[in-house]
C-alpha positions in Angstrom: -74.0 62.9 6.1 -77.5 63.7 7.0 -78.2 66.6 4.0 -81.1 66.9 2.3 -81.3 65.9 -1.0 -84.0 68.0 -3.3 -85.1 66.1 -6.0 -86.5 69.1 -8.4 -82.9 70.8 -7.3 -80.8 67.4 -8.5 -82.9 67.3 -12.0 -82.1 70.7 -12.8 -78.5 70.4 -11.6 -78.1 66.9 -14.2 -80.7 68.3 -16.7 -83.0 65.5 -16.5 -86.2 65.3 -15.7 -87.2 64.2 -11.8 -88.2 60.5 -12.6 -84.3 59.1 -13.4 -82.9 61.1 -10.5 -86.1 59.4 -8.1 -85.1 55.9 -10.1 -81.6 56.6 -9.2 -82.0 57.2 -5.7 -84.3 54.2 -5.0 -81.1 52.1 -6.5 -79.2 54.2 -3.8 -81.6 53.7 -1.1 -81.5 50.0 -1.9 -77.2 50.3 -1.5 -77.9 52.1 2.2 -76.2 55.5 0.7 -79.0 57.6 1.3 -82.0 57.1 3.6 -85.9 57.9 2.7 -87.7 59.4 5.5 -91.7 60.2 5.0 -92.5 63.3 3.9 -89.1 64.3 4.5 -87.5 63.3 1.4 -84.0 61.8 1.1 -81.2 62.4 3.3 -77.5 61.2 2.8 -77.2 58.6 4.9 -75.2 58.6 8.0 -71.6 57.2 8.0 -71.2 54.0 9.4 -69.2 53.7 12.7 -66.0 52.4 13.8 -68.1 49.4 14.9 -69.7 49.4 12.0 -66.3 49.4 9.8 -64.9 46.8 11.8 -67.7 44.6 11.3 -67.4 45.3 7.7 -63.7 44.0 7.4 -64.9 41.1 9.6 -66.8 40.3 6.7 -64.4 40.7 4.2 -61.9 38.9 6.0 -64.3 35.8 5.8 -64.6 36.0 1.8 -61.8 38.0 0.0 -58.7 35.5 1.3 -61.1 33.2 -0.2 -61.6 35.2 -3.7 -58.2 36.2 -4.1 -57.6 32.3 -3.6 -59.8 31.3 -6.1 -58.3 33.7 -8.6 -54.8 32.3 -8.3 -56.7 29.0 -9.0 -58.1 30.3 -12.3 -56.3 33.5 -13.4 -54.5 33.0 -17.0 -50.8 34.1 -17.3 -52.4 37.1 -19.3 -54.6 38.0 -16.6 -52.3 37.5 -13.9 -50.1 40.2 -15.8 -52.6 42.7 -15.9 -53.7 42.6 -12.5 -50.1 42.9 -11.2 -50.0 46.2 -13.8 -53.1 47.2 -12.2 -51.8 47.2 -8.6 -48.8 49.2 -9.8 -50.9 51.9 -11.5 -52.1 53.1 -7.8 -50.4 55.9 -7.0 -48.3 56.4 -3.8 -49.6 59.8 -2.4 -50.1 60.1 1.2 -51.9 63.8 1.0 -54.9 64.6 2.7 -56.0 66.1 -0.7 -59.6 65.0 -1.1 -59.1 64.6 -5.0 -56.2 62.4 -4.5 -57.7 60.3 -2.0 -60.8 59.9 -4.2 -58.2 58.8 -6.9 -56.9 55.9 -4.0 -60.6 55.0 -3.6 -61.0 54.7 -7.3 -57.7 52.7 -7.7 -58.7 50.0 -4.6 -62.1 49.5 -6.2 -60.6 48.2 -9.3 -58.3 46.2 -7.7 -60.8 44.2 -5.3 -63.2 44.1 -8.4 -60.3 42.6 -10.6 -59.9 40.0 -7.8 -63.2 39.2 -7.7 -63.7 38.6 -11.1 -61.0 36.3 -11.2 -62.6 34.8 -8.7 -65.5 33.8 -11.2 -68.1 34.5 -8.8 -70.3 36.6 -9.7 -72.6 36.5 -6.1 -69.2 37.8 -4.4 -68.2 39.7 -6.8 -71.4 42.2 -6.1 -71.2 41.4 -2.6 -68.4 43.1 -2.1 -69.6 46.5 -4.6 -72.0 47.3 -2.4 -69.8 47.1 0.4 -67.6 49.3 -0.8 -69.9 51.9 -1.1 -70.1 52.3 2.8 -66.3 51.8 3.5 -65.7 54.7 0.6 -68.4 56.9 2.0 -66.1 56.6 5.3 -63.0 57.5 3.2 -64.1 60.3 1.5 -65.1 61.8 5.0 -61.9 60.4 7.0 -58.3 60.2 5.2 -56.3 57.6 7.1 -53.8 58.3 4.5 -52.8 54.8 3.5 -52.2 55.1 -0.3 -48.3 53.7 -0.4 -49.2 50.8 2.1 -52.1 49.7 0.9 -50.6 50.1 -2.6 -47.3 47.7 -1.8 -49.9 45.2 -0.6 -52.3 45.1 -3.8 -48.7 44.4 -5.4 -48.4 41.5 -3.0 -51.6 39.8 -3.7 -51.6 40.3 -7.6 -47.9 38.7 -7.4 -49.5 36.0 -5.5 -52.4 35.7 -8.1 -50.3 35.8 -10.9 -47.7 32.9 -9.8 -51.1 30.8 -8.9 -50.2 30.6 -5.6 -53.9 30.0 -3.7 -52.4 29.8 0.1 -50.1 32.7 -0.2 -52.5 35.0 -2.3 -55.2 34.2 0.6 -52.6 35.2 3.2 -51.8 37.8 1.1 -55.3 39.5 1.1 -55.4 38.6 4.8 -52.8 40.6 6.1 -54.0 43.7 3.7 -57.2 43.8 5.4 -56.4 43.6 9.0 -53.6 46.0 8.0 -55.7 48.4 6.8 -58.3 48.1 9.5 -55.1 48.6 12.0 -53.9 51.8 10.0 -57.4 52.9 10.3 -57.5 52.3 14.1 -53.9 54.0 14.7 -55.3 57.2 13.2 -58.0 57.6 15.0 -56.2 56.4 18.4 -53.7 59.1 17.6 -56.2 61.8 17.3 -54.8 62.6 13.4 -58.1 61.5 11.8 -58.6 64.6 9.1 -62.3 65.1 8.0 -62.7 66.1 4.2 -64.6 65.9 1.2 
């Protein structure tokens, strides 16, 4: 949070010339990962706050019981298999190894996406991308170390999903989210919040 990033230095890094990497961080801009200060350049944007986080899984507490809902309502048997395969791929490490908690990150994405796009909606659906850029962002930095929780959960839901059970797939994704919002607010009450990246 708050580095500089040198367009000339990115191009040469990628091998591309500077006009993709400036296209690219416009796109970036727009998703509130970095922030374009005058004739400063880009900076990575701050993290959000605990506030901010909270407010976030407010949010998602208001639309993903809802989406994970609506895909119990339409997921086929076939789909409802392979999202309950997907939410046994994640894996069950705890470490504060940034690569394996960048693995987790990957892992919940999918899942949430796979929801969502059972859900059929395709307004929510990128809704909730861009979201998860910030509450990554705050990941990669902090590791709550919540992968075999959050993953027994996922399990939950896509169970839920798959038997096409609306109420108890929305419940479902309602207790993982103020779970994980709780696990998030126990670490940092305990003072074991581990920075990383």
């Amino acid at each position: 949070p708050g580095s500089r990033l040198n367009i000339e230095v990115l191009a040469k890094t990628l091998g591309v010339s500077p006009t993709p990497v400036r296209e690219a961080l416009a796109r970036v801009e727009a998703e509130g990962l970095v922030v374009k200060e005058p004739r400063r350049g880009y900076l990575v944007a701050p993290l959000i706050s605990l506030d901010d986080l909270h407010s976030l899984i407010d949010f998602r507490l208001m639309i993903e019981p809802e989406a994970a809902a609506a895909a119990a309502r339409r997921a086929t048997p076939e789909q409802g298999a392979r999202l309950q395969a997907l939410a046994r791929s994640g894996g069950a490490d705890d470490s504060n190894d940034p690569a394996v908690n960048r693995l987790g990150m990957m892992y919940d994405a999918r899942f949430h996406d796979a929801v969502a796009e059972l859900a059929g909606n395709p307004w929510l659906r990128e809704s909730l991308a861009r979201l998860r850029s910030h509450l990554h962002m705050y990941r990669l930095y902090y590791h709550a170390k919540q992968g075999a929780a959050t993953n027994v959960e996922h399990e939950i839901i896509a169970d839920a999903i798959a038997s096409g059970d609306p109420e108890r797939a929305a419940a479902a994704m309602r207790n993982h989210l103020h779970t994980a919002i709780k696990r998030i607010d126990d670490v940092f009450a305990s003072g074991r919040a581990t920075t990383g990246t």
